[in-house]
N, C-alpha and C positions, 0 to 999 in steps of 0.2 A: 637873178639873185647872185649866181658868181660873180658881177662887173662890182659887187659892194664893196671891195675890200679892203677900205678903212673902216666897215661898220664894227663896231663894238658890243653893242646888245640888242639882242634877236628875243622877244617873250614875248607870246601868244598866251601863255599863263594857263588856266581852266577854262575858257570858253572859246575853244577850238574844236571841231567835229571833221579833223585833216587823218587820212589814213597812210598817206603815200608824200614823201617831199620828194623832188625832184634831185639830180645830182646836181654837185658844184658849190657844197657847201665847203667843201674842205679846202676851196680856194680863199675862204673869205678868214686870213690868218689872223687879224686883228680882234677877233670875236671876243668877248669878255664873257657874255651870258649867253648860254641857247638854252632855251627854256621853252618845249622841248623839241630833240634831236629825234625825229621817226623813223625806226629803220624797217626796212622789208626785205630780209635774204633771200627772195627768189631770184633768177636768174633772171634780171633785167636790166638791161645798159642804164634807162632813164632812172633808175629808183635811186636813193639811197642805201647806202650799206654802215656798217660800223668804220671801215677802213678811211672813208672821208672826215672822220675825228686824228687823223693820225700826225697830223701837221697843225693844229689847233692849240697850240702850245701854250696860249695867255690865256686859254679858258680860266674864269674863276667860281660860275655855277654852271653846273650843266644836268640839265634833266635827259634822259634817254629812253624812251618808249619805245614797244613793240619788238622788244627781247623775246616774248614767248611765240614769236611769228617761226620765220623759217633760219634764226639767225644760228650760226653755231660756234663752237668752241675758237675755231682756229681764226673767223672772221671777228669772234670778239677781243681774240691777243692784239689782232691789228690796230682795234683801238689804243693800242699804248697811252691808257689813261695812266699808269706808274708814273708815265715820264714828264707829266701836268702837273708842275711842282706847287705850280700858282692856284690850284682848284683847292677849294676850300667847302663846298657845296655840291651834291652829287645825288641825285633820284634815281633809281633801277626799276625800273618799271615791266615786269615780265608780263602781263595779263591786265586787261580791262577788265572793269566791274562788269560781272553776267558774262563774261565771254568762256566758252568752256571748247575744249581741244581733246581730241582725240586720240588714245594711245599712253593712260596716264601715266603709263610706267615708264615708258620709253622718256615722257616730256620733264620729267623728275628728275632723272638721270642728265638729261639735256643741260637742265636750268641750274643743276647743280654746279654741273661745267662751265657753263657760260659766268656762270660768278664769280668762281675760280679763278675764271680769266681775265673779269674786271678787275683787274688789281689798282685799286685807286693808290695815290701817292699817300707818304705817310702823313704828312700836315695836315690831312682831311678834319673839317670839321664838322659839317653833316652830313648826317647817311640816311637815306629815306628807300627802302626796297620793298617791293609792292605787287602781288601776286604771284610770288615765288611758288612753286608746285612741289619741291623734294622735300622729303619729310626731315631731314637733317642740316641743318644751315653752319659749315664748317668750313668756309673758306681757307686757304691758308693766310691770307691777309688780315682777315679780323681781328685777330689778339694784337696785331701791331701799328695799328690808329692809334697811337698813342696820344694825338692832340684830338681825337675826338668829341667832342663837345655834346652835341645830340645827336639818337638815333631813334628811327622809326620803322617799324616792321607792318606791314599792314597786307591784309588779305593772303596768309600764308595757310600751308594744308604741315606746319611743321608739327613735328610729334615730338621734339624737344627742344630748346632754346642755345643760342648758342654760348659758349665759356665768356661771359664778358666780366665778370668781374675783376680783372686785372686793369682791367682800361683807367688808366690814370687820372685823367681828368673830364670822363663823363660827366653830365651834367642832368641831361633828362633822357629815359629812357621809354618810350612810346609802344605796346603791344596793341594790335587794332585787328578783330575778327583774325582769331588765330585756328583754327578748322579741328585741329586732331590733338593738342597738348592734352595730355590729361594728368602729368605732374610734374611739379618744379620742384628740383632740387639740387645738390650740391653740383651737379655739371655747371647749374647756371651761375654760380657763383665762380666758378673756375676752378676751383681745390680741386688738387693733383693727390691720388692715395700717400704719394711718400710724404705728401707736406702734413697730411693727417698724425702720419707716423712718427715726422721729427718731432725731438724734444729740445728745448731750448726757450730760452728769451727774448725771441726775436718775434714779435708782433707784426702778423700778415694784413697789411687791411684790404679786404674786398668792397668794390666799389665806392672806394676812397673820397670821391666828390661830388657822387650823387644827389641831387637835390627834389627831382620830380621824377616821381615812377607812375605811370597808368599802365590797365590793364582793362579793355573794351572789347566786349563781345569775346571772349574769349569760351565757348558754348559748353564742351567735353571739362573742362578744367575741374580738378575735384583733390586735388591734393599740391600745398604747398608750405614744402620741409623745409627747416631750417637746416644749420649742422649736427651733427650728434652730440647728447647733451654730456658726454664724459668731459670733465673739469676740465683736463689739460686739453681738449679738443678747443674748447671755449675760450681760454686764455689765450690761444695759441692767434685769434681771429676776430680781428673786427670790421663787422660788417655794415656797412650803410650808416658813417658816423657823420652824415651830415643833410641826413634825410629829411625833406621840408612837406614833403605833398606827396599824400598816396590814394591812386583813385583806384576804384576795382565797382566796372561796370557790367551790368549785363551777364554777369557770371555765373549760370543758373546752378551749377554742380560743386561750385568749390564748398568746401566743409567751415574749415579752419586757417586761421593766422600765423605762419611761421614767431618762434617764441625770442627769437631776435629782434623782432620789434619792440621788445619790454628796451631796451639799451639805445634804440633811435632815438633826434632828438625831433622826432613829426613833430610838427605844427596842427596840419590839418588832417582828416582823415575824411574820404567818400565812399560809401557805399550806396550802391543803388541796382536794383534789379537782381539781388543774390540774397533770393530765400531761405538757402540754408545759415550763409554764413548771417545774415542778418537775425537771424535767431540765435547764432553762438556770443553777436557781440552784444546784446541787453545788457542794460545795463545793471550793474553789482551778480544779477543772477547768470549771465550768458557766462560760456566757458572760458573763450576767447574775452570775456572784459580786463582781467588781469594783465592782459598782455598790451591795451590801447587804453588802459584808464588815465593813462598820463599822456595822453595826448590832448591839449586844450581846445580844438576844435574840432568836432566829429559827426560827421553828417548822415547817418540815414536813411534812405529812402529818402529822399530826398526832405528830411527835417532834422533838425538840430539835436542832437540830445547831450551835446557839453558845447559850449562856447564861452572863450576864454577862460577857461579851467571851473563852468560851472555847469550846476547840470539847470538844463533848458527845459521845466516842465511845463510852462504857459505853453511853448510851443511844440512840444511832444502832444499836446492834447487836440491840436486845431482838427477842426474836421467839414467839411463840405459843407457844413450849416452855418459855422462860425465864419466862413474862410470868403463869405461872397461880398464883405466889408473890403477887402484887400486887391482884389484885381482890376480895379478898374483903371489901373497904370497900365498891366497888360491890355487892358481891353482897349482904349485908348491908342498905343502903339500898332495892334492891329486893326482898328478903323482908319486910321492915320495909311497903313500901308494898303488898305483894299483903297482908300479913296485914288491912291496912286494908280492902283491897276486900274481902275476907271476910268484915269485920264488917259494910263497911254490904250487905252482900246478905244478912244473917240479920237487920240491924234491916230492911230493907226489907219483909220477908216478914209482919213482924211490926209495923210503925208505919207510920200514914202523915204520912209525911215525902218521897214518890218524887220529887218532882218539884225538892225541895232535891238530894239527894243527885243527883239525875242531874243535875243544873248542877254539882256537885263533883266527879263523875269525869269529865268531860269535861278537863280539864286533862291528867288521867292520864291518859290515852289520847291525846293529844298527845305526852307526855311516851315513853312505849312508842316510839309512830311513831319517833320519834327515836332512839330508843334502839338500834331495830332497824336503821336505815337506817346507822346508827353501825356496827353492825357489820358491814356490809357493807365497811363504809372503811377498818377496822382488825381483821385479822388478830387479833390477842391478843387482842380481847374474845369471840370465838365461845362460848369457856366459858362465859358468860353468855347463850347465847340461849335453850335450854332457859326459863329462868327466865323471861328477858323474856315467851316464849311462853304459861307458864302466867299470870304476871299476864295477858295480853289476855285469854287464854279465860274467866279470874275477872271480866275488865272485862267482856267480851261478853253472860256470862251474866247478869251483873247488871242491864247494859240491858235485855236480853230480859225478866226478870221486870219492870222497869220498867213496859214496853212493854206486856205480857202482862195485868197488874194493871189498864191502863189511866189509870196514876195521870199520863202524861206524853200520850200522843197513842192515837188510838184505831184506824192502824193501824201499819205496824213503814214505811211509807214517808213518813210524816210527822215519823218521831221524825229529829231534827238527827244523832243520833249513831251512830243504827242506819244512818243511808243514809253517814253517813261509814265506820263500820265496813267493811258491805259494799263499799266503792268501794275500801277499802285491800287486803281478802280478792279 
């Protein structure tokens, strides 16, 4: 790998099962994309470290996994990503899904520092950070991404979000299984007490060009406040005046709608899987409908109940009886995809190609999971689970012959997809 060094883009992407890269990346200075960079801070001459990014200087996307290993503060400065003027795209990857570490407090403490020390350049414009463990996400660099464009948080144990509302030119703002939040409020807007307290004419806007806000899996969540409603607080701040798409999934505990949403100019609105709040937004009677009634499009548990500024009662009414007129699209699409798993488990028996193809069904079997979990949440798709069932078992078996053949791992607890399988059975 070090002889490449005119190579330009390195991505393995999502279907990679690599835990250790070898040194000698840091020779290869031409690199545009490493997509991604694995590091492992134990003391080993052959591994990689953070420090072989330090010459990488034309990076323009860079992923970097296995932050939450043995890496620390003073080896993640080495990275001198600041000084990557041309990086524009950046993943922070502290922890794999199911991977759990030892010593929470100490590893909090750790990850806090290590992010710290990532100090991306300021042209950054996406930020993707992803199993971060401290309960507070306060970098000193964050508030000054000023070209930030998207950002995404996913799989954090935070207990409150960090000050972004000053970022200039945000765009979409991504929360994904956030672990310990249980209120949002004016921190995450940014408001500083003394700006509450000036008085003047001079109009603050927070989150100035935001466009898409979601919020997934977010489990504890149960409170999310606006500013304080005195007059001159209100005047003084505008918030989310270019707000198009507000999704809030999976949220079992939130109550209520921040009452600045009455002044957004939403397009769309989704809820789904938030019992409570799904009873505030009903419509004319819910408490929270005042605050979303002018939003022309607004989803429900997953059914319509205004589109384009009307209310949807044909389709508020659908129900498992009426509803088996309608899927035969989906149902269609998934015999379309098991006939696929058919074929490649008869080329498999018969070409070796196992270990392509078992990187290709892995999608689909993501794709199922969901599919299944789906209908859990809706009623009218039950018709379809037969089906969904027999694609898995065609998914299943096909591993297994994988497996069995020995073409992927030599036993069924090293195979990536067998140990997901049985974790889902």
């Amino acid at each position: 790998m070090s002889k490449l060094i005119n190579l330009r883009h390195f991505d393995l992407g999502l279907s990679h099962n690599i835990n250790v890269y070898p040194r000698g990346f840091g020779r290869l200075t031409s690199l545009r994309t490493l997509n991604p960079f694995i590091v492992n801070g134990k003391d080993d001459s052959e591994r990689c470290n953070l420090g072989e990014l330090i010459n990488l200087n034309h990076l323009k996307t860079l992923a970097i996994d296995g932050l939450g290993n043995e890496v620390d503060e003073c080896e993640a400065m080495n990275a001198q990503l600041k000084k990557k003027i041309n990086l524009h795209t950046l993943e922070l990857i502290f922890t794999k899904w199911g991977e759990e570490r030892d010593g929470e407090e100490i590893i909090r403490e750790k990850d806090a520092l290590i992010l710290n020390a990532l100090e991306p350049p300021p042209k950054l414009e996406y930020l993707r950070i992803e199993g971060y463990k401290a309960l507070i996400m306060f970098p000193n660099w964050m508030t000054s991404l000023t070209n930030l464009k998207e950002l995404e948080i996913r799989h954090s144990s935070l207990e409150c979000l960090p000050p972004l509302g000053k970022l200039p030119f945000l765009k979409s703002l991504k929360m994904w299984v956030i672990k310990r939040l249980k209120k949002l409020g004016v921190e995450f807007m940014g408001i500083e007490e003394s700006e509450k307290k000036e008085k003047g004419d001079i109009i603050i806007p927070l989150f100035p060009n935001l466009i898409s806000l979601s919020f997934e899996a977010v489990y504890h969540w149960e409170e999310w406040n606006g500013i304080e409603e005195e007059e001159d607080c209100i005047r003084r701040f505008t918030i989310m005046p270019r707000l198009q798409n507000l999704v809030i999934h999976h949220c079992l505990g939130l109550k209520s709608l921040p009452n600045f949403l009455r002044t957004t100019p939403l397009q769309e609105l989704q809820i789904t899987l938030c019992p409570i709040l799904k009873e505030h937004c009903k419509r004319v009677t819910g408490n929270d409908w005042p605050k979303i009634s002018h939003i022309p499009n607004i989803k429900i548990a997953g059914i319509y109940v205004q589109r384009d500024g009307r209310e949807c009662e044909a389709e508020a009414k659908v129900t498992s009886s009426n509803a088996s007129s309608f899927p035969w699209a989906s149902s269609f699409i998934l015999q379309y995809i098991n006939i696929i798993l058919i074929k490649n488990l008869l080329v498999c028996q018969n070409f070796p190609l196992g270990k392509n193809l078992h990187a290709l069904i892995t999608p689909f079997f993501l794709f199922i999971i969901s599919g299944i979990n789906m209908i859990k949440a809706f009623d009218f798709l039950k018709s379809l689970e037969k089906l969904l069932l027999l694609v898995f078992l065609n998914l299943f078996t096909l591993c297994c012959v994988l497996c069995k053949k020995r073409l992927i791992r030599k036993s069924f607890s090293n195979c990536f997809l067998c140990t997901k399988i049985f974790k889902f059975i």
